[in-house]
C-alpha positions as CSV (number, residue, x, y, z in Angstrom):
1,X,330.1,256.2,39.9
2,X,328.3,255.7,43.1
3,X,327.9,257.1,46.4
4,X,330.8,256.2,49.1
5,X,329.6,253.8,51.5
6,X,330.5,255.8,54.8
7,X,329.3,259.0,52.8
8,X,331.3,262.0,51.8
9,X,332.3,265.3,52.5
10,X,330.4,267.7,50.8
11,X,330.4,271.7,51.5
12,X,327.6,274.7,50.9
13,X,324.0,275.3,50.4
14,X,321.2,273.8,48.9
15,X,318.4,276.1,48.5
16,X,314.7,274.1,48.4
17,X,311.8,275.4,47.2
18,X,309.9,272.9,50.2
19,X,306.9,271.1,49.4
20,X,303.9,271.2,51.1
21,X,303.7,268.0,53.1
22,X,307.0,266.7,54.6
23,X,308.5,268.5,57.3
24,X,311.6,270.7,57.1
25,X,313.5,267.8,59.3
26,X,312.2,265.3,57.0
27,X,313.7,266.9,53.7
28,X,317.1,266.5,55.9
29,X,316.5,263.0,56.5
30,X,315.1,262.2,52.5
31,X,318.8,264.3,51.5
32,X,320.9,262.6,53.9
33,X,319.8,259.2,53.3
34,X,320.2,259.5,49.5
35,X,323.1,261.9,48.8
36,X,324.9,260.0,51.8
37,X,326.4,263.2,52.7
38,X,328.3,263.2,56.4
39,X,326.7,266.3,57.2
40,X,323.0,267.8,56.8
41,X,321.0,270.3,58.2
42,X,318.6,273.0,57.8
43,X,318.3,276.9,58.3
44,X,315.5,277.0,60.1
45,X,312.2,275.1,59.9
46,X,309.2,275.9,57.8
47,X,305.4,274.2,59.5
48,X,304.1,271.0,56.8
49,X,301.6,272.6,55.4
50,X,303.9,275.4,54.6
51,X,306.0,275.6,51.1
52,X,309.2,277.8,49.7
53,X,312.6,278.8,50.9
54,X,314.2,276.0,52.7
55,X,318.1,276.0,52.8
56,X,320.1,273.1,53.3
57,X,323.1,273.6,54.9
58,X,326.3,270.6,54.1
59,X,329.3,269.7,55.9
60,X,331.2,273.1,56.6
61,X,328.1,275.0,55.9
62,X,326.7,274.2,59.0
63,X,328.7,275.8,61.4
64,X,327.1,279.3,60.1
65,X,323.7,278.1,59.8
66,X,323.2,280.4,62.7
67,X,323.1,283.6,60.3
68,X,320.8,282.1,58.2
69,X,318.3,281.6,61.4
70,X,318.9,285.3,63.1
71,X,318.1,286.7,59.2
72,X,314.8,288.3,58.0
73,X,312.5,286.1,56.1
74,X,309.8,287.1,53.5
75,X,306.4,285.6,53.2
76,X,303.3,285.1,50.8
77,X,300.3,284.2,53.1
78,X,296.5,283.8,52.5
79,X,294.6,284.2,56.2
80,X,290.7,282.9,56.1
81,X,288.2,285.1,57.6
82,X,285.7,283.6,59.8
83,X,287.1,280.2,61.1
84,X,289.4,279.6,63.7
85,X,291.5,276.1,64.3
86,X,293.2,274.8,67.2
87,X,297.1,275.3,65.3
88,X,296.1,278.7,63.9
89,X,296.5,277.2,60.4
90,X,294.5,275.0,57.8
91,X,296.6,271.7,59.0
92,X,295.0,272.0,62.9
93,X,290.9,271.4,64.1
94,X,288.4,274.3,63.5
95,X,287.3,275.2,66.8
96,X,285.3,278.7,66.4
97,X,283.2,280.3,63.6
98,X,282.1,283.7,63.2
99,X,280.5,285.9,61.0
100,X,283.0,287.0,57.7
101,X,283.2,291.0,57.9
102,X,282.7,292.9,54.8
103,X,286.3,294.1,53.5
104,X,287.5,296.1,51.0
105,X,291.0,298.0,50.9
106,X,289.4,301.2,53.4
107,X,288.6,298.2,56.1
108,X,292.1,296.2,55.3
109,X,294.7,299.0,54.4
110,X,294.2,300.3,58.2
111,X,294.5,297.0,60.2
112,X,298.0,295.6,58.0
113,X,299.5,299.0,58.9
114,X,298.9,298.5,62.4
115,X,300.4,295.2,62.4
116,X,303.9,296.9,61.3
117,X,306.9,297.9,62.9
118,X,308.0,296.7,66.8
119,X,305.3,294.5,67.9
120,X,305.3,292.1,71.4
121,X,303.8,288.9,69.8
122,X,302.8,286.0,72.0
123,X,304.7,282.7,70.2
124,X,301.9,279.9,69.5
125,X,301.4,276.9,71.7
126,X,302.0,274.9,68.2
127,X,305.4,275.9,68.0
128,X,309.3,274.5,67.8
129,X,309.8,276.5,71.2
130,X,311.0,275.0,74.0
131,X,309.4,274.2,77.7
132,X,311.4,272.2,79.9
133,X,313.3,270.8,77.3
134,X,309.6,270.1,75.6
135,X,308.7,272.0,72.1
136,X,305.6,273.4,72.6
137,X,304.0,271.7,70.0
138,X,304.3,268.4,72.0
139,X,302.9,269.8,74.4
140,X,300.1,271.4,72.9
141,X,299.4,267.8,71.2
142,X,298.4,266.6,74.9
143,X,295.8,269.5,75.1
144,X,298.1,271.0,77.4
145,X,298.5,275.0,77.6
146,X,301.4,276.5,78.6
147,X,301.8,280.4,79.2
148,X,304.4,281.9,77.0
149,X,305.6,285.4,77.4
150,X,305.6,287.7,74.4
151,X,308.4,288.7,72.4
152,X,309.8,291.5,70.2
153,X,309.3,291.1,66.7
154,X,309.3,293.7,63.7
155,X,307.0,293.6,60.7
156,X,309.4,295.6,57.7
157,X,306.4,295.6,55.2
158,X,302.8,294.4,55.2
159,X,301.9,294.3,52.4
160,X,298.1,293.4,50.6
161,X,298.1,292.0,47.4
162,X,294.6,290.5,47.1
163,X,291.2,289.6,48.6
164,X,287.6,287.8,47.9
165,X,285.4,289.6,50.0
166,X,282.9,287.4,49.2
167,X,285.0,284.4,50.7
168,X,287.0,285.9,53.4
169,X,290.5,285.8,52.6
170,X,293.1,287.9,51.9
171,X,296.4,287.5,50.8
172,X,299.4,289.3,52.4
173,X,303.2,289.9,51.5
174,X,305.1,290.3,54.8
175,X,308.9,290.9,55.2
176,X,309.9,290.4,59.1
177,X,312.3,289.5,61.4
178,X,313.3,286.4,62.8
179,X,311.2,284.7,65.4
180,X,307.9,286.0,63.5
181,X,305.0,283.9,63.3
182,X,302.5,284.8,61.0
183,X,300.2,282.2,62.1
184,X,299.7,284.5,64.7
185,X,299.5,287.5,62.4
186,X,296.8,285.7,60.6
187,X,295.2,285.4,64.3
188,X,295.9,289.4,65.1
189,X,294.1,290.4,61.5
190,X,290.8,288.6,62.4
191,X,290.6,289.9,65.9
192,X,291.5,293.8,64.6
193,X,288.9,292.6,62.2
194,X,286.4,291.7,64.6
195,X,286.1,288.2,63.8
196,X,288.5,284.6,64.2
197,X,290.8,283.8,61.3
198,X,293.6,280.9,60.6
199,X,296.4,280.9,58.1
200,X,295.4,279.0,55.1
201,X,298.5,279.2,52.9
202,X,301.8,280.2,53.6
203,X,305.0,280.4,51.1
204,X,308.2,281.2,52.4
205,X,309.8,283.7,49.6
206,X,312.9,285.1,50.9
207,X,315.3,283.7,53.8
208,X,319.0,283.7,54.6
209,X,319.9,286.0,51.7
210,X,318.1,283.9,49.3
211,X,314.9,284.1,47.2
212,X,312.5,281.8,45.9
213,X,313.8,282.1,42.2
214,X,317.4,280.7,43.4
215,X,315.4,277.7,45.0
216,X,315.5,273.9,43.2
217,X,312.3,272.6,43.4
218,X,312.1,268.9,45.1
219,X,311.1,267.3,42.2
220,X,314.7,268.5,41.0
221,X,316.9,267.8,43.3
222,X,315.0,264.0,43.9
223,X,315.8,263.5,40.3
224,X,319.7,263.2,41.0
225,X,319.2,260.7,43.8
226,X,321.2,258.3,41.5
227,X,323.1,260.3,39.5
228,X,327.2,261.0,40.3
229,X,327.5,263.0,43.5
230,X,329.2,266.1,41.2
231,X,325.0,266.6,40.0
232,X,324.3,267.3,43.7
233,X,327.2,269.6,44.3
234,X,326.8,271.9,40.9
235,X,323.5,273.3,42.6
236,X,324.8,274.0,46.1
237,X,326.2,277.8,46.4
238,X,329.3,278.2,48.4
239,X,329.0,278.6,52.2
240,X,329.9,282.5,52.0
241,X,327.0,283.3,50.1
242,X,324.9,282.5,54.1
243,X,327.2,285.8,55.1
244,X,326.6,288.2,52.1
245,X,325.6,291.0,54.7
246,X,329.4,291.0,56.5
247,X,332.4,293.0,55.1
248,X,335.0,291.1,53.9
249,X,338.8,291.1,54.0
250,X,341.4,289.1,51.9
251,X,344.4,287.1,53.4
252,X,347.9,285.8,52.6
253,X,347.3,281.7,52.4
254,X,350.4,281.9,55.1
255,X,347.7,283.9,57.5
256,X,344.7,281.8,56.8
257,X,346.4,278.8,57.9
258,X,348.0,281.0,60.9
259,X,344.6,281.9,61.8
260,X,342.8,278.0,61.6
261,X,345.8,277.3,63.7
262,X,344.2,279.5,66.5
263,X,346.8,282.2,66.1
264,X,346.3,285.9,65.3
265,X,347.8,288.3,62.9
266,X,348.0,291.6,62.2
267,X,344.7,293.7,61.3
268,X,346.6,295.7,58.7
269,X,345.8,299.2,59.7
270,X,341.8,297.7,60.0
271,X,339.3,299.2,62.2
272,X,337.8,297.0,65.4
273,X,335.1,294.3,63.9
274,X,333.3,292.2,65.2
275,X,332.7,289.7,62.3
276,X,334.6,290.0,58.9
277,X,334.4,287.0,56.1
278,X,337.8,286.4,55.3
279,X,338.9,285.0,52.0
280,X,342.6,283.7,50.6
281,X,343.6,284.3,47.1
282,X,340.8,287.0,47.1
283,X,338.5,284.3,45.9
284,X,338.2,281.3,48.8
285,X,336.5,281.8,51.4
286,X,338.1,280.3,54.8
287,X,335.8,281.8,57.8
288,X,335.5,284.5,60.2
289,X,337.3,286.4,61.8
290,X,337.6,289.7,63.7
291,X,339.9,292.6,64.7
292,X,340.4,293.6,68.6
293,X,341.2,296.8,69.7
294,X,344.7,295.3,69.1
295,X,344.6,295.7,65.5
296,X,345.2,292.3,65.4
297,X,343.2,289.3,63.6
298,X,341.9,286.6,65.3
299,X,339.5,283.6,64.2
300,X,335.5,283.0,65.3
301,X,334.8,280.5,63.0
302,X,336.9,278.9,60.4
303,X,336.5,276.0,57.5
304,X,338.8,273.3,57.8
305,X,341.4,273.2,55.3
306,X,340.5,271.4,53.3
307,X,336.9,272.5,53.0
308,X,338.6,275.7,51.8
309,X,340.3,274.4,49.5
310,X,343.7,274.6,50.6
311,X,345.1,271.5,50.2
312,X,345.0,268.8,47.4
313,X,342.4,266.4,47.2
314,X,344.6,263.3,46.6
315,X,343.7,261.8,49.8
316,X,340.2,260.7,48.7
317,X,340.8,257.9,47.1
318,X,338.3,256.4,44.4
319,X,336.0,259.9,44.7
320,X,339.3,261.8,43.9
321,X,337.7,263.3,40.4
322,X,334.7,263.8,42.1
323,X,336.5,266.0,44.6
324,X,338.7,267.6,42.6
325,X,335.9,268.7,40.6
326,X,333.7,270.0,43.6
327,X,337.2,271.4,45.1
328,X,337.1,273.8,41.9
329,X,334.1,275.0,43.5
330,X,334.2,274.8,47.0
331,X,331.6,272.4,47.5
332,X,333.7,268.8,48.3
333,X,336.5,267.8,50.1
C-alpha cells in the first residue's frame, strides 16, 4: 500500500538521532516529502554541524511542540583550545590563534564550575534569533554585527569527562536550560582560560523528555521511505509523552468532548492548576486543561477528536486499516 496522494493524518513524535550535515529544517522537509504526512515540524533546531536529539513533532503533536522548546536540553561537546572562528564552531572561518594553555583537571575543574548556575550570556551573532524580523545568522552572513543584549541562562551540571592536553581540547557534559548556547560556552572556557577557543563537536543527548537511546537513527527511519505508512507510525511515541513533567487527571468521554467543545466542567474537588494533561478512559490522552479558582475545568489545548481517538476511523477510505491500526495507538487519524 502506498502513500495517499494529498498525504495523511498522522499524530506523535519522532525522535531523531540528527546527523551531522543537514539542518534541523531540512530533516522536516526530507520527512515531509517522503512520509507525505500533512503536518511536520520540529522541537527546536540543532546547528549542521551538530548531531543527536532531534524530535519531530506530527499532525496533533505540534500544537505542544512549545514544551519541548521551553525544556532543558543535555549536551556532549568537545571545545578546541587555541583557535577561534568567525561562528564559534568548527563549521565557521578561523579568525584568531593563540597559544594552547597547559591543562590538567586543577586548571579545568575551577573554570567549568564557574560557568554553572544563573549566568547573563550574550546570544551569538550566528544564531536563529531574530532582528527586525532578520535571524541573526543572516545577518551576520553580510558581515554585519548587531548588538544583542544578554540573557538569563542556567548551567545544571558542567561536567568534564576528558581532555588531551597535548591537543587542546576538552570534552564537556552540560545539562542547561533552554536558550543556552554552548558555542558560547566553548567561547567563555577559552577566555577564563586565557586563550580563544570554538566548539568542535557537539551532540545533543537529552531534550523534550527524551534521550539519545530512545532516538532512531536517520539511516533508520530513511529505510521506511517506501514501506506502508503503519512502519513510520510504530516508532512515533504518543504526543503525551512531550508533557511527562505535568500532572494528570482522567475524564468521563462525555466531558472530554464537553471540554473540545469549549465548555467547562466540574474540577471534582481539584485544586487551582494551571496546566493538567487530561486523559479519557484513563488511557487516551485528549489535551490540556486547567482548573480556575471556580473549581471548574476548562480547555488550553485540546486534540481533535479524532486524533484522540474518539471516533471511528471509517471515514478514511482506502487507508482505513492503516488508520485503524495507528488509531490503536494514537498515532493516525
Amino acid at each position: 500500500m502506498g502513500m495517499p496522494r494529498k498525504g495523511f493524518d498522522i499524530h506523535g513524535v519522532l525522535v531523531v538521532d540528527k546527523p551531522g550535515g543537514p539542518t534541523s529544517s531540512g530533516v522536516v522537509r526530507r520527512l515531509k516529502g517522503w512520509s507525505k504526512a500533512k503536518k511536520v515540524g520540529h522541537t527546536g533546531a540543532l546547528d549542521p554541524m551538530a548531531t543527536g536529539v532531534l524530535p519531530i513533532v506530527f499532525g496533533e503533536a505540534a500544537k505542544y511542540s512549545q514544551y519541548c522548546l521551553d525544556s532543558n536540553k543535555g549536551y556532549l561537546a568537545r571545545i578546541q583550545l587555541g583557535t577561534a572562528t568567525d561562528t564559534l564552531d568548527s563549521d565557521g572561518v578561523v579568525v584568531a590563534k593563540k597559544e594552547i594553555p597547559i591543562i590538567d583537571e586543577i586548571v579545568l575543574l575551577p573554570v567549568l564550575n564557574a560557568l554553572t548556575g544563573l549566568l547573563m550570556q550574550v546570544p551569538p551573532m550566528v544564531s536563529a534569533l531574530k532582528h527586525k524580523g532578520q535571524p541573526l545568522y543572516k545577518l551576520a552572513r553580510q558581515g554585519l554585527e548587531i548588538e544583542r543584549a544578554p540573557r538569563e541562562i542556567e548551567i545544571f551540571s558542567n561536567e568534564l569527562t576528558g581532555f588531551e592536553a597535548g591537543k587542546g581540547w576538552l570534552d564537556i557534559r552540560i545539562r542547561c536550560s533552554k536558550g543556552t548556547y554552548i558555542r558560547s560556552i566553548a567561547e567563555s572556557i577559552g577566555q577564563s582560560l586565557g586563550t580563544v577557543a570554538h566548539l568542535s563537536r557537539l551532540r545533543r543527548d537529552f531534550a523534550g523528555g527524551y534521550s539519545i537511546d530512545q532516538a532512531k537513527s536517520w539511516e533508520t527511519v530513511e529505510s521506511l521511505k517506501n514501506k506502508d505508512v503503519t512502519a513510520l507510525a510504530k516508532l512515533l511515541h504518543s504526543t503525551d509523552t512531550l508533557l511527562g513533567h505535568l500532572p494528570r487527571i482522567n475524564l468521563s468521554e462525555h466531558e472530554c468532548m464537553m471540554l473540545i467543545q469549549g465548555q467547562k466542567v466540574s474540577g471534582k474537588g481539584i485544586g487551582v492548576c494551571d496546566t493538567m494533561r487530561a486523559y479519557f478512559e484513563e488511557s487516551s490522552f485528549v489535551g490540556l486543561v486547567a482548573v480556575d479558582s471556580d473549581g471548574d475545568i476548562f480547555a488550553k489545548r485540546m486534540l481533535s477528536p479524532a486524533a484522540a481517538g474518539m471516533r471511528g476511523s471509517s471515514d478514511v477510505g482506502r487507508w482505513g486499516r492503516a488508520c485503524r491500526i495507528g488509531e490503536k495507538n494514537g498515532f493516525i487519524s
